[in-house]
N, C-alpha and C positions, 0 to 999 in steps of 0.2 A: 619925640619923634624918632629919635636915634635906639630908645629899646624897643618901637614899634617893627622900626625897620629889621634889626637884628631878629627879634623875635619869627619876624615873616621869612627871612632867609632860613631860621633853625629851620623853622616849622616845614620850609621844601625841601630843604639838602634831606631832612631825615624819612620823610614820605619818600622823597626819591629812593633815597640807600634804601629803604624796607621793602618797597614795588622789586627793587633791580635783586635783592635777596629771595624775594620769595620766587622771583623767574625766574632766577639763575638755578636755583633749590629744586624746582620741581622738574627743571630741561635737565640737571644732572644726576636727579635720582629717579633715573626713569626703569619701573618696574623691569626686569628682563621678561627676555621671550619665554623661557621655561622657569617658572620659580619654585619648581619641585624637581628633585632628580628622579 
């Protein structure tokens, strides 16, 4: 029961850290207004 539990906690810390990476990722690379000079 105790690798079940463990197991269920990896499995949402890392789904969380990877959702908050790829939102944080596309809010700070956000294309400029002019991307040609």
């Amino acid at each position: 029961f105790v690798v079940d539990r463990l197991f269920f906690w990896t499995f949402i810390i890392f789904t969380t850290i990877g959702t908050l990476t790829i939102f944080l990722d596309a809010s700070l690379h956000l294309p400029p207004e002019k991307p040609f000079p």
